[in-house]
N, C-alpha and C positions, 0 to 999 in steps of 0.2 A: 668761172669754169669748173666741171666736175667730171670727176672718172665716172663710168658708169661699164660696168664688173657684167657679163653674163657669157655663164659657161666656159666652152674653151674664145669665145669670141669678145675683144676688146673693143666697146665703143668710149670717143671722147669725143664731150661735147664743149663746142665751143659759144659760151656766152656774155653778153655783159656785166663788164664787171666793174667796179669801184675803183680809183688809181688807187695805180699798186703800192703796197709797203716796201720793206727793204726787201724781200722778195714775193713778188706777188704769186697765187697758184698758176702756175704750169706758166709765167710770166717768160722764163726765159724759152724755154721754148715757141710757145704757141705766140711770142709775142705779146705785150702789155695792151692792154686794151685800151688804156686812156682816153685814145686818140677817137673811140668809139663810144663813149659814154653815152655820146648825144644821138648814137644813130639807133637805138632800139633794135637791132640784129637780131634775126630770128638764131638759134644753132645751129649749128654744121656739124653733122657726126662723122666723126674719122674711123675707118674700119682699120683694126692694126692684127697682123697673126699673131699667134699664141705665142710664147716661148717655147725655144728650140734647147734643150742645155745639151755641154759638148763636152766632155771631162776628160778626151783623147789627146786635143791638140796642145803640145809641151812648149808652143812657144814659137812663132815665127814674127816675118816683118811684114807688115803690110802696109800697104798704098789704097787705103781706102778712098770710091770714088761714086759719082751721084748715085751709083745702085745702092749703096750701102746708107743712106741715109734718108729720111721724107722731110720737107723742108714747107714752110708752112707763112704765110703774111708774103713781107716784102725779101722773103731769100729767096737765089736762085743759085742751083749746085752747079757748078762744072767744074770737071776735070777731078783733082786732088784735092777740093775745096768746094768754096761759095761764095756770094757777095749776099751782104744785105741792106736793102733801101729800106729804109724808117721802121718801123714793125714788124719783126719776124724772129724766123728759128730755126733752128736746124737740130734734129734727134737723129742721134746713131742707132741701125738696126742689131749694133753690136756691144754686149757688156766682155769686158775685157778684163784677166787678171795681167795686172801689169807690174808685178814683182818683176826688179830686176830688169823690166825695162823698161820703156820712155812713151812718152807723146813730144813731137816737134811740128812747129809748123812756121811759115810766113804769115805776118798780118801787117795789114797798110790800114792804117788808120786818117788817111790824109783827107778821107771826105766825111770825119765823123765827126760832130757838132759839141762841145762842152757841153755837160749838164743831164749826158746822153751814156747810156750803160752800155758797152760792146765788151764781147766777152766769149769765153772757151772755158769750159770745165767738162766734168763728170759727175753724175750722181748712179749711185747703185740702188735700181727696182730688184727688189726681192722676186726670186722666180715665185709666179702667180699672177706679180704685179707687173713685171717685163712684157712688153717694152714699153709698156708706158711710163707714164714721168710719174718723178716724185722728187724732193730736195728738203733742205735742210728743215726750212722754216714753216711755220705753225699756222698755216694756209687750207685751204681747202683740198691741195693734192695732198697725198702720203709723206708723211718723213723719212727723210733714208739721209746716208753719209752722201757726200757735197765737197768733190774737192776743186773749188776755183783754183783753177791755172793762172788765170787772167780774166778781169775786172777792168775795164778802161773809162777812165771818166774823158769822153771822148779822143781826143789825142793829148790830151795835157798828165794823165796822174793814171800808174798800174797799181792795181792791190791782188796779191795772192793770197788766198786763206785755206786753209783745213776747218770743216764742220764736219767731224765724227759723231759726235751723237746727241738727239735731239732733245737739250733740255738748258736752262740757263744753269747751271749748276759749277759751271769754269773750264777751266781748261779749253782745248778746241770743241764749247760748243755750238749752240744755235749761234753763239756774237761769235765765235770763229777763231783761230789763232793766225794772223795776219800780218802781212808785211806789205809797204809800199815805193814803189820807184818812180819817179818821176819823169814822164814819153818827150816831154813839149817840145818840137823838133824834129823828134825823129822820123816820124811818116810811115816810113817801113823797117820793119824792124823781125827778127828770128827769135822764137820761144820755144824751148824746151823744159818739160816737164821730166825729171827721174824719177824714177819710184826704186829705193832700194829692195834689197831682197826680205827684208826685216818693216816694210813700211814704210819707211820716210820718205817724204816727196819733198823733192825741192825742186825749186824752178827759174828758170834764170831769162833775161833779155839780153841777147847781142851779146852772150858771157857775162851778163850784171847781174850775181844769184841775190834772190828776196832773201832778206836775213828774217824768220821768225821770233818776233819777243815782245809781240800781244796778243796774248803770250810764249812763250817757247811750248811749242810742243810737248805732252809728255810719253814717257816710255809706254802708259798705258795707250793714248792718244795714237802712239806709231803702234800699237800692237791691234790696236782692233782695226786702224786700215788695212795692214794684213790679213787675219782674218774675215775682212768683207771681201776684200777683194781673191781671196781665193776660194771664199763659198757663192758670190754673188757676183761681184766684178764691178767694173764703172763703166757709164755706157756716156758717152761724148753726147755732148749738148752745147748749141751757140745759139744768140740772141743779139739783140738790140733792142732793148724797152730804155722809157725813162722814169724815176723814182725814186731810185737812187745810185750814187758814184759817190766813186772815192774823192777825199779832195777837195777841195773849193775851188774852182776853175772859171766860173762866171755864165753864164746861161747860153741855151741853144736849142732848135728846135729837131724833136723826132724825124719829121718828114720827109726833113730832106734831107737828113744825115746819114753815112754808108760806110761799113768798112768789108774788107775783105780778108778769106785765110784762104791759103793754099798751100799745095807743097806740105800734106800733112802724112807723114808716118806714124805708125805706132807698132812698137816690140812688146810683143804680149803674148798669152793664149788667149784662145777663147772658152768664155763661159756661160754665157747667155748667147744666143739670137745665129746669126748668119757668117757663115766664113767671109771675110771680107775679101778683097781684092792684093795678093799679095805684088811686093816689089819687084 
């Protein structure tokens, strides 16, 4: 898959690709292509509008809902959320500075397969590159900061990480500064993401916060979240590929595997893209 850049107007083209690495190009969103290796797919060009930037809005709550997001493979949006059946994605039309406050949402993971990646994060496009995708790793999209809320190796093993910036050189970067909990059981379960006023995210299941210390965060680590996120912001991204998950959990297949989030808020302004839908 590749961006393909002209004027104010964004085309993405989708094509076959190789199975994917630890993250594959535009993998979580657009979907992993694995499962298409052997079908020789011509592209699909997706039209997306320009970025919008907003430097007014001080902060409110919003209920974002399918206007606010394009949703692409086996997602389908409704309501405060999505479900998704075996290869898909879900991209926010909104980057967000979320100092100070949260992302929360419900997810059921009871129809999702071991061996299988479902997941919630954010990465920040640089206004130019908005709203299209970019993330951490050294893929054919752009690098940008990556912050995984949640990683699920299908209902068995959650991993959170911080990827600020893209280089193997330590601290939170391309390998991440990450923590893990263990789901097997629980089905359905509540996630909250905080973003302190200074940076820090921490993130918690059902009240169970990831503890960071591979490695712990550092002060610089939490200082350029900040700074991205109040020059650029994080724009919400979900997925279902497989390649890799946290964990050893024992194998499963893509296809038929589904989860679902709803019930998602987020306290923030906006900084890129569309007012969402507020509370």
């Amino acid at each position: 898959m590749k961006l393909l850049l002209a004027s104010c107007t964004v085309l993405v083209a989708t094509v076959s690709a190789s199975a994917p690495l630890r993250t594959s190009p535009l993998s979580k969103y657009f979907g992993p292509r694995a499962t298409e290796n052997k079908m020789n797919k011509q592209p699909t060009l997706k039209m997306m509008p320009p970025a919008v930037l907003n430097t007014t809005n001080m902060g409110s709550l919003y209920c974002p809902t399918s206007n606010d997001f394009w949703a692409d493979g086996g997602a389908q949006l409704h309501g405060s959320g999505w479900t998704i059946n075996g290869g898909g994605g879900v991209h926010g039309k909104t980057a967000f500075n979320l100092l100070g406050g949260y992302i929360e949402f419900d997810m059921d993971v009871t129809g999702a397969h071991n061996n299988v990646n479902n997941n919630l994060y954010t990465s920040s496009p640089w206004p130019g590159l908005f709203p299209n995708y970019c993330d951490i790793q050294a893929n054919d999209s752009p690098q940008c900061m990556e912050m995984d809320i949640i990683e699920n190796n299908g209902g068995c093993m959650a991993q959170s990480t911080w990827h600020t910036w893209p280089n193997h050189d330590g601290d939170c970067d391309e390998s991440g500064c990450w923590a893990q909990i263990g789901i097997g059981g629980k089905g359905r379960f509540h996630v909250k993401a905080d973003f302190s006023s200074d940076g820090w995210m921490s993130v918690n299941i059902d009240g169970q916060q990831f503890a960071y210390t591979h490695p712990v965060p550092s002060n610089n680590a939490k200082a350029y979240v900040a700074q991205v996120m109040k020059s650029t912001g994080a724009q919400i991204q979900s997925s279902q590929w497989q390649g890799w998950v946290p964990g050893d959990c024992g194998g499963g297949d893509l296809g038929s595997s589904s989860f679902t989030v709803s019930n998602l808020r987020v306290q923030g302004s906006v900084v890129q893209g569309n007012q969402p839908a507020t509370c």
